[in-house]
Each structure stands twice: as structure tokens, then as C-alpha cells.
C-alpha positions as CSV (number, residue, x, y, z in Angstrom):
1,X,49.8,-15.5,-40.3
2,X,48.9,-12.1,-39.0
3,X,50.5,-10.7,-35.6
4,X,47.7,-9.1,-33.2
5,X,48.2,-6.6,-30.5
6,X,46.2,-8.6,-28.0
7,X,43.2,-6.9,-27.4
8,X,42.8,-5.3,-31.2
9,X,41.8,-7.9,-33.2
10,X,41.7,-8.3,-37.1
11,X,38.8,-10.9,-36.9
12,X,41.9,-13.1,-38.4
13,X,41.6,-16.5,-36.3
14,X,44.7,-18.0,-35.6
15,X,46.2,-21.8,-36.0
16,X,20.0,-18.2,-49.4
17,X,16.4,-20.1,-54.2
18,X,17.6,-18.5,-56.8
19,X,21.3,-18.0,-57.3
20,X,20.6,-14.9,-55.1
21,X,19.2,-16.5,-52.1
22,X,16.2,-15.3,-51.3
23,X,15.0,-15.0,-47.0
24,X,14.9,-17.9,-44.9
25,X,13.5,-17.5,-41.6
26,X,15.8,-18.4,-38.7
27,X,15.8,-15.9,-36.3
28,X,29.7,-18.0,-31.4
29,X,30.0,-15.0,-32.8
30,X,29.7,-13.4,-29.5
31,X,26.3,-13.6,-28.1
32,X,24.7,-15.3,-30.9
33,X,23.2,-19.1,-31.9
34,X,23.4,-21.8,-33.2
35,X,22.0,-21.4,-37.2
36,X,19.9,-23.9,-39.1
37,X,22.1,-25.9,-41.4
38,X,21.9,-24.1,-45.1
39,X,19.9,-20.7,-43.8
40,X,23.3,-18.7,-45.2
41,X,24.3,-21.0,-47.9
42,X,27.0,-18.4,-49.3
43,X,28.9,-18.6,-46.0
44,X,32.5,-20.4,-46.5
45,X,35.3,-21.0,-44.7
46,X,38.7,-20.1,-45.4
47,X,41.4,-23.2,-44.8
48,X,44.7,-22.4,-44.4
49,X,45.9,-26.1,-45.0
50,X,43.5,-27.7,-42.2
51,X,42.8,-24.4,-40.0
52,X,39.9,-22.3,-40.7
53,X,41.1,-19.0,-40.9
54,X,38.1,-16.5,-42.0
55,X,34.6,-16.5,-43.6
56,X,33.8,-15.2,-46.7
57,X,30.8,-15.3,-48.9
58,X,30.0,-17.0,-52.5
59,X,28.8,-14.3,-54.9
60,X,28.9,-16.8,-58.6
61,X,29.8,-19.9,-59.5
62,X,33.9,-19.4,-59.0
63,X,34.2,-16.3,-57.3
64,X,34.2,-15.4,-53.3
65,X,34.4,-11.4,-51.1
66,X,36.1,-12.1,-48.0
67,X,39.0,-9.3,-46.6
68,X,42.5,-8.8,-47.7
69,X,43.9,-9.1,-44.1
70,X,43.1,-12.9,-44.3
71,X,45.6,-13.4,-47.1
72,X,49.2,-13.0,-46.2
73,X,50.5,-16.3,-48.2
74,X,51.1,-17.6,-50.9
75,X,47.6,-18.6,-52.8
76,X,48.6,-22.1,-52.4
77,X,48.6,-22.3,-48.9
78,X,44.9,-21.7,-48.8
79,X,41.8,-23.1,-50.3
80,X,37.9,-23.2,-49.7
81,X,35.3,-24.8,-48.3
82,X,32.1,-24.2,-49.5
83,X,28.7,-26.1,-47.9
84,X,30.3,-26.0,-44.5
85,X,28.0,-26.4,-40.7
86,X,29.8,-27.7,-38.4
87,X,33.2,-27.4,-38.9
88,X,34.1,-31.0,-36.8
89,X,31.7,-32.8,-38.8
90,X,32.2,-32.4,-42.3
91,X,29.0,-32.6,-44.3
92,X,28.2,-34.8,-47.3
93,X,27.3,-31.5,-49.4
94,X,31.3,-30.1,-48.5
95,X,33.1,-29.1,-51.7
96,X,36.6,-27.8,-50.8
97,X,38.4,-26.1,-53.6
98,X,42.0,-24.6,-54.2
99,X,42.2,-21.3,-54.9
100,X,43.2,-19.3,-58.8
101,X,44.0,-15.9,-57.9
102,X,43.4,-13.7,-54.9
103,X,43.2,-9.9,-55.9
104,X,43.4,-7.6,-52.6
105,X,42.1,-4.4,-53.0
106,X,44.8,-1.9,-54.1
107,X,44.1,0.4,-51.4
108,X,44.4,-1.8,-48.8
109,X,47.4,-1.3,-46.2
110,X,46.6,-3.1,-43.2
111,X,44.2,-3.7,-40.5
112,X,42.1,-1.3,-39.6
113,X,42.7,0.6,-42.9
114,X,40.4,1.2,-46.0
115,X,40.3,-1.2,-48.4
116,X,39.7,-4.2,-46.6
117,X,38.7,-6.3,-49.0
118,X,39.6,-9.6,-51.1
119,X,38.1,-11.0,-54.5
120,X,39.2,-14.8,-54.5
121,X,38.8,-16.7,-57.7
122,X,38.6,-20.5,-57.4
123,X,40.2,-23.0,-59.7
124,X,36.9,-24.3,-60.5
125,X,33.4,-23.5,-60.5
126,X,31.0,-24.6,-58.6
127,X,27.7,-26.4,-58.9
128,X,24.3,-24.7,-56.5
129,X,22.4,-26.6,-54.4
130,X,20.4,-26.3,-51.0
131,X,23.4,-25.4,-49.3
132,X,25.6,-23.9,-51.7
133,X,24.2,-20.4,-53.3
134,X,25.6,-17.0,-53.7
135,X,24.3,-14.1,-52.5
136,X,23.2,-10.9,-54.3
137,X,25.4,-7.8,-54.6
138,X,24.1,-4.4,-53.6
139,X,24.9,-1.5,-56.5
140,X,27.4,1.4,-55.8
141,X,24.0,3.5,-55.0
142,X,22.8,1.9,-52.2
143,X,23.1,3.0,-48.7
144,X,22.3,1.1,-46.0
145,X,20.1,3.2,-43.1
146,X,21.4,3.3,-39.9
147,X,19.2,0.8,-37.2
148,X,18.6,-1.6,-40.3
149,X,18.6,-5.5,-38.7
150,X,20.9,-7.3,-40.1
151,X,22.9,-10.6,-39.7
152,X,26.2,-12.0,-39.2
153,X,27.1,-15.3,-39.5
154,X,30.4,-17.5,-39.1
155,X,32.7,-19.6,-36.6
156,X,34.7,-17.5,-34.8
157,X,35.2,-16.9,-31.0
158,X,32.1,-17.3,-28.8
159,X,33.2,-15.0,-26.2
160,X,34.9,-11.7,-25.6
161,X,37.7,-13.5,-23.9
162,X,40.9,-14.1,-25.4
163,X,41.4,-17.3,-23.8
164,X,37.8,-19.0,-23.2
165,X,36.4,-17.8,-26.5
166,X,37.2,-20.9,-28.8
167,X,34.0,-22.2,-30.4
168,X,33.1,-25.1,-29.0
169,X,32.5,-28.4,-30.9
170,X,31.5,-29.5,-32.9
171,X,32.1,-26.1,-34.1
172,X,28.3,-25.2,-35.5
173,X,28.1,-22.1,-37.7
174,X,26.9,-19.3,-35.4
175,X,24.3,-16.7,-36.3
176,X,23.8,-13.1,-34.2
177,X,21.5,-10.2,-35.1
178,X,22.9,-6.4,-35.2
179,X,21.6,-3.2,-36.2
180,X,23.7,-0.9,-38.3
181,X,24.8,2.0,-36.8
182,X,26.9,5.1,-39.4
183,X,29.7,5.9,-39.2
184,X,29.5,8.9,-37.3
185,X,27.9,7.4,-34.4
186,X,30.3,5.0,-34.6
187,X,33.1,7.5,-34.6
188,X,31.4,9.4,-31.9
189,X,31.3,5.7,-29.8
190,X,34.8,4.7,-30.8
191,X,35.9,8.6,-29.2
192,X,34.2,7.4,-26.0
193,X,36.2,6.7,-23.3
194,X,39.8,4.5,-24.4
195,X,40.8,0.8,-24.3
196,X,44.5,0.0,-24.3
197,X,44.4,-1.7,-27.5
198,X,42.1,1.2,-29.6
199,X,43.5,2.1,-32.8
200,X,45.6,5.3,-33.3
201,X,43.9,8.8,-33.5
202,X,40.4,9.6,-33.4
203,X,37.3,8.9,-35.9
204,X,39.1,5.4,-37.1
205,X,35.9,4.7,-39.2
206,X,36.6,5.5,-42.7
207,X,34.2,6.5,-45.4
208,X,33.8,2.7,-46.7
209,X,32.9,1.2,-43.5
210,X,29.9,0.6,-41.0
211,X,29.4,-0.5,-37.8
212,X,27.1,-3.1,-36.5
213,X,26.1,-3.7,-32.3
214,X,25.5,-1.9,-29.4
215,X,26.6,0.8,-27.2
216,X,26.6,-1.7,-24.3
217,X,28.0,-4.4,-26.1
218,X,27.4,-8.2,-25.9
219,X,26.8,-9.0,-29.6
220,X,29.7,-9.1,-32.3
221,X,31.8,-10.4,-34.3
222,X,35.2,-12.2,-33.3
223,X,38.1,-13.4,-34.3
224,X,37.6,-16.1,-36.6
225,X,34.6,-14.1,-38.5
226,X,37.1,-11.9,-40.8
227,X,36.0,-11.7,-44.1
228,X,32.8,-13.4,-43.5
229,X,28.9,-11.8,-44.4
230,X,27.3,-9.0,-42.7
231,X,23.7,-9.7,-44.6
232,X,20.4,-7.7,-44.7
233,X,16.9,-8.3,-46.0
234,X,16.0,-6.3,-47.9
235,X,12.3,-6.9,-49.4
236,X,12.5,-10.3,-50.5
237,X,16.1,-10.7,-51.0
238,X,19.2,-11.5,-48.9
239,X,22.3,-8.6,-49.7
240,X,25.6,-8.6,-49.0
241,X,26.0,-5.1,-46.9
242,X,29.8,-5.5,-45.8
243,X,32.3,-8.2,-44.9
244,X,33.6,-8.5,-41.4
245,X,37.0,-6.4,-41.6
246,X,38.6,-5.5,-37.6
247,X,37.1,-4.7,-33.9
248,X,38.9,-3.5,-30.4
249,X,38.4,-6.8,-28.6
250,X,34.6,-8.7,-28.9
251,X,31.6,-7.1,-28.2
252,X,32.8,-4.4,-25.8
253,X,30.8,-1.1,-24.7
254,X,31.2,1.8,-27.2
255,X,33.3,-0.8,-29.8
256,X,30.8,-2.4,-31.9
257,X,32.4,-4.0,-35.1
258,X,33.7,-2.5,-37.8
259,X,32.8,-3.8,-41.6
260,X,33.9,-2.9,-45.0
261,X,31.1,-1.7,-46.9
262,X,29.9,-3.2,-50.2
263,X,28.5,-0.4,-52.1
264,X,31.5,1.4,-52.7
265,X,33.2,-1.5,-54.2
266,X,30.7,-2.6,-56.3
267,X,32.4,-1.3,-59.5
268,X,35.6,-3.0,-58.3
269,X,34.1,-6.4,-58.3
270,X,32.2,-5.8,-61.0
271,X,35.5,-5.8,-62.9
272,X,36.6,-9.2,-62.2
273,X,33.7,-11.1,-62.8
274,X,32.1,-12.7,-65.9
275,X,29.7,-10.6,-67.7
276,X,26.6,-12.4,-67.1
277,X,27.2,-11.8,-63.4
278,X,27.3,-8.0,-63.9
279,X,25.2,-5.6,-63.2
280,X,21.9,-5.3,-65.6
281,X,19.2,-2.8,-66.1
282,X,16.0,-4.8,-65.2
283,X,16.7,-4.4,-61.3
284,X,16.9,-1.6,-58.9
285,X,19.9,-1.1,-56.6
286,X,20.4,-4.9,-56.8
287,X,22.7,-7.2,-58.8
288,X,23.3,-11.4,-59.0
289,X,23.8,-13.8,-61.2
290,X,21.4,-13.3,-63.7
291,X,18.1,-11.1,-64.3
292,X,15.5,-13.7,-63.9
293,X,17.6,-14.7,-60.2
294,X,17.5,-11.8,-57.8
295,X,13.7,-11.5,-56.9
296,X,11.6,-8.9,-58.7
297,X,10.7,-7.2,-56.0
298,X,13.5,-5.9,-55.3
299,X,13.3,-2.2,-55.7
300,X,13.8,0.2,-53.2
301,X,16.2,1.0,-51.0
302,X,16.2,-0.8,-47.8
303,X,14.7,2.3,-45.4
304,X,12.1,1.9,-47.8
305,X,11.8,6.1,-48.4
306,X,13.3,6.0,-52.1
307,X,13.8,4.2,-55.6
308,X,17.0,3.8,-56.4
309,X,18.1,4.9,-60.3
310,X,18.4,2.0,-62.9
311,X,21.4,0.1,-62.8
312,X,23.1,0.4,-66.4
């Protein structure tokens, strides 16, 4: 397990259709609700033998993004569980599987750092349903505007306390809405004023992450959340814009959460997977599982102000 300066958490909790899931509308995460069971059917959780751990999202049929920081073990100590809700009352749709290989990102050095980001390969694949679906993957060319509404999702801490913030049973996947905010706002927030537990040096938000929150607060990401989706809409289509990666306490004023970026690790992932699940040329700025299963319509970027270039 991790060790956490109390205060500066790692998100690391102690012990959508087509295969690229297209919009469902649904409008503890800190300051969020309860979601509708199957609205983010890539959400999993990560077991270390019975504890939930992190989040992490289904991208194909044997292959899940969470963060490196969730993986300090040996590959055997963790494993899977895909078509979760509420975490104290397993569903019928539940498919827990053991883990192949976990490949951290090479650049990754701790929490906090760049490069907070994991490729999990499962021992087997896995069969899609209602509540089990991947999401799509945004191309190394997209960028993500600032104030964009976007979503995060898993079953971490409910509150910004240390102590009271335990999700309570029976532990029902949470849901909260953030806007994005770049990275030199964010910079310029994280500069304001100090808490005791902020991370070293100024400007700790590096070129391959983004924020997501408030100034004042109330809404974030918690511990528990690591590794799990931070999703946007974009047209018709669900994308995966960055993975939930470190934060100076919960949903603080002038420390929104911190997230690892997709884009620039689209080439990275690419690598690992099959070759039907890479990128193709019939979409623009999006890829998924197949052509014909990220939605057509998909072809601008999401401030909507211009194309972006042919993938391959």
C-alpha cells in the first residue's frame, strides 16, 4: 500500500451502445450523487484481494487505464471487477478477473509526478453488455477547452474529511459534474495562498495534466477515485479526457483535482493494444474498438471551433 502525508492524497483508498458508449442522460465523490446503475459502464474497480482500491476504466475487451500509483504489488495481489454499482451488493452482471500484466508508464516516479498512468491487461477478455462497455479513446491531437462539463465517477470518500468521509453503504457508485480548468489557471490557483500538505515548489501541474472543480471548492474527487474516469461528451460520444491521478485534500478552495491527461498518451496505449483497437482513418480525433463503433458524428473537437486532422 501507498503511505500518504495526511492531508495530500494520491486518490489511493486505503484497506456507455456501441463498444464506445455513446451518452446517457443522468445528470461520494465529494459533493456528488448517487448514478443510475450502467450510465458509466467502463467504470471498474480495483480489488486488492477484497478492498477496493481505485477506479479505472474499460477501453477493449481485456485491457483497462487506471494510474500507476495504484499498483505497488505484485500483479497477483490485485484483480478486477468489471459491472460493479454498489460495491456492498454485488450485482448479477459482476465479472471479476485476475490481472496478466500491468505496464506503468516509464515516466512515472511518484505521486504527484508525470506519468501517472497504468495499462492493465486482464487474463481474459471480456464479453459487453448493458453494463459492461468500453469507452472511446481521444487521439494525441485533441485538446480539451478549458470550462468543458465533464464527469467523474467512482466510490471514493464522500467528504473532505479524513475521518467522516467513508462512503456509506451500500457503497453506490457516485457521479459529480466538473468543468475543466488548464493548467495554468490551475497553477495560478494551486500558487494561491498554502495548505500544509501542498506539494513542493510552485506550478505542480505538469504539461500532461488538467484540473477539474472550482475555485471555492465543494466538488472533487477523493480518495478511493485514483485511476478512475474523468469523461466528457463530446457530440454524440462519451471520451475518456484523463484518469483521476492526486489532489491536496478533497474539494478545497483554490485545489481542484488534478488528472492525467489522455491525449498525450494516446500513442502509448496505442502500443499495447490489438490492432483492431487502434486508431483508424475513418474518424476524427476519436478512436474505439472498431470503425463502425464510435459514432459517426464524431468530428470536431469538443469547443466545437475546429476539425481535427485524420487519424492515420
Amino acid at each position: 500500500q501507498t503511505t500518504e502525508t495526511p492531508g495530500f492524497y494520491s486518490l489511493f483508498s486505503p484497506p456507455f451502445s456501441s463498444a464506445c458508449e455513446q451518452p446517457m442522460e443522468s445528470p461520494r465523490i465529494v459533493g456528488g450523487n448517487n448514478a443510475e446503475n450502467g450510465a458509466w459502464p467502463w467504470q471498474v474497480s480495483i480489488r486488492e484481494g477484497s478492498n477496493h482500491i481505485c477506479g479505472g476504466s474499460l477501453i477493449a475487451e481485456s485491457w483497462v487505464v487506471s494510474a500507476a500509483h495504484c499498483f505497488n504489488g505484485n500483479k497477483s495481489v490485485y484483480h478486477v471487477n468489471l459491472g460493479e454499482y454498489q460495491l456492498q451488493n454485488p450485482s448479477e452482471n459482476l465479472v471479476s478477473v485476475s490481472i496478466k500484466e500491468i505496464y506503468h508508464h516509464p515516466s512515472y516516479t511518484n505521486i504527484s509526478s508525470s506519468g501517472d498512468i497504468a495499462l492493465v491487461e486482464l487474463e481474459r477478455a471480456v464479453s459487453f453488455n448493458e453494463v459492461i462497455r468500453p469507452i472511446c479513446l481521444p487521439a494525441s491531437s485533441v485538446e480539451f477547452p478549458a470550462g468543458m462539463e465533464c464527469w467523474v465517477t467512482g466510490w471514493g470518500r464522500s467528504m473532505a474529511e479524513r475521518d467522516l468521509g467513508s462512503l456509506e453503504a451500500p457503497k453506490t457508485l457516485q457521479e459529480v459534474q466538473v468543468p475543466l480548468i488548464d493548467r495554468d489557471t490551475c497553477n495560478n490557483l494551486f500558487n494561491t495562498s498554502s495548505y500544509p500538505d501542498d506539494p513542493q515548489g510552485t506550478d505542480p501541474i505538469k504539461q500532461d495534466m488538467i484540473c477539474a472543480g472550482y475555485p471555492e471548492g465543494e466538488k472533487d474527487a477523493c480518495q478511493g477515485d485514483s485511476g478512475g474516469p474523468l469523461v466528457c461528451k463530446w457530440d454524440n460520444a462519451w471520451l475518456l479526457a484523463g484518469v483521476v491521478s492526486w489532489g491536496v485534500e478533497c474539494a478545497r478552495p483554490n485545489r481542484p483535482g488534478v488528472y492525467i491527461l489522455l491525449p498525450p498518451y494516446a500513442d502509448w496505449i496505442q502500443g499495447y493494444l490489438p490492432q483492431g483497437r487502434r486508431r483508424y482513418g475513418g474518424q476524427k480525433g476519436v478512436w474505439g474498438y472498431t470503425p463502425q463503433k464510435c459514432p459517426p458524428s464524431v468530428q470536431r473537437s469538443p469547443s466545437g471551433t475546429k476539425k481535427q486532422p485524420p487519424l492515420g
